[in-house]
N, C-alpha and C positions, 0 to 999 in steps of 0.2 A: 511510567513513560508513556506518554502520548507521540504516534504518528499515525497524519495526516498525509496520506501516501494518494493523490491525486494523477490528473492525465499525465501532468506533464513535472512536477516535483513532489519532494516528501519533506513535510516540513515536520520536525521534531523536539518535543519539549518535555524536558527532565522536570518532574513533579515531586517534592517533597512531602508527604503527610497533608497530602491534598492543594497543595501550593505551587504556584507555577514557578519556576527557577526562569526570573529575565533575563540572567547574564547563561542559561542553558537552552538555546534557543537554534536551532540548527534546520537551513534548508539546503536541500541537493537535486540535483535534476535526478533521482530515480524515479520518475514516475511511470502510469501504464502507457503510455504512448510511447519512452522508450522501449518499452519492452515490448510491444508491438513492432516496431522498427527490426530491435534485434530478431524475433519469430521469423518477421518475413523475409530477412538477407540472411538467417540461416536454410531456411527453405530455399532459397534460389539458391542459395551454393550446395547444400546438397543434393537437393533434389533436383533444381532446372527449375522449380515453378515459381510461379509469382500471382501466390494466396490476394485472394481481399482482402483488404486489411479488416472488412469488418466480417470474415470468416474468421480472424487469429481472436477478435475482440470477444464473438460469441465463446471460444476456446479459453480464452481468460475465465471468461464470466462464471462459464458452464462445468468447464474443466474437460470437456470432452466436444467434439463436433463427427459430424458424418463424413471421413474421408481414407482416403487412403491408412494401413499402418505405417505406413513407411514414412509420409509426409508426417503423422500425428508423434511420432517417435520423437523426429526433430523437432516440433512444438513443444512435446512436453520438456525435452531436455534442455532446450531454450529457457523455458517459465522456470523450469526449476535453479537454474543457474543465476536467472534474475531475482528471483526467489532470495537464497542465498547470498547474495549481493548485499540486498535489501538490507537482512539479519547481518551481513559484516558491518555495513554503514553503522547501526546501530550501535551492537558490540562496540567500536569505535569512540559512541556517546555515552560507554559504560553500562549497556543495557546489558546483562546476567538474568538469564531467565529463572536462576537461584536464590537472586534476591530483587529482581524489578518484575513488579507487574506491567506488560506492555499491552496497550487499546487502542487498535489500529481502526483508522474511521477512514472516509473518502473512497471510492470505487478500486482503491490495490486492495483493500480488504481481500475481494475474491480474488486475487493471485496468490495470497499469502494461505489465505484457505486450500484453495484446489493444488497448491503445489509449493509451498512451503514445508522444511520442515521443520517442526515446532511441537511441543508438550500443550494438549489441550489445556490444562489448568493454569497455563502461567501467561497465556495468550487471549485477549479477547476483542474478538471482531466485531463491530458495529456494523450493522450492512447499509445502516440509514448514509444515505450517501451525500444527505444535508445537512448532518449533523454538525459539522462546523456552521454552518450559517445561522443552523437553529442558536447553538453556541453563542457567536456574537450578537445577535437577535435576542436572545434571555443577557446577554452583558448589558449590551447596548438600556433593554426598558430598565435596568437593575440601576444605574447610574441616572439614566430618567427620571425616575421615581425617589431618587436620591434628591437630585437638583431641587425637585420641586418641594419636598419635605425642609431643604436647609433653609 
């Protein structure tokens, strides 16, 4: 199973024996920009503040920032709840970390890293955060170089 967990959606596709399933093809607005949203209106309701967004972002990234514990409590318990989200979405598209390998590519990598929970073996993060464009970029000359051959 591939997902493509980006800012703003997580697009997802069930892979056969190296094969892309077209009729298993699933996108959902979980991306890191929700989860940015939820961090920061968790913070303001519990604590009163109102973070930078790109202090929550570095928190993503990093897994850790320079702040209070009290505010950092509610971020991490935030990420991890989205975290888990993430993993139900999944589950949903029959992902079984018992029997699906899942390669999460796009910038959610680092939330699923820093605050997901997960079995290192059955999970693998790409951090190249282009790697879909590269993707369609190697499709794209593949069918290129096809045309011109036929």
């Amino acid at each position: 199973m591939l997902a493509d967990i980006g800012n703003g959606t997580m697009n997802t596709l069930v892979m056969t024996n190296g094969r892309a399933m077209s009729d298993r093809m699933y996108t959902d607005k979980l991306g890191v920009h929700q989860c940015v949203k939820r961090i920061y209106n968790a913070v303001q309701a519990e604590c009163g503040k109102l973070p930078d967004e790109s202090l929550i972002e570095d928190f993503i990234r990093n897994g850790n920032v320079d702040i209070s514990n009290r505010i950092l409590s509610v971020m991490r318990i935030e990420a991890e709840k989205y975290a888990a989200e993430i993993f139900d979405k999944l589950s949903e598209y029959e992902y079984d970390p018992e029997l699906v390998k899942l390669h999460i590519i796009g910038g959610g990598g680092c939330l699923i890293r820093n605050f997901g929970a997960y079995e290192m073996g059955t999970v693998e993060i790409i951090p190249d955060i282009c790697a879909t464009a590269k993707g369609y970029e190697s499709l794209y000359m593949t069918q290129a170089r096809a045309r011109k051959g036929a």
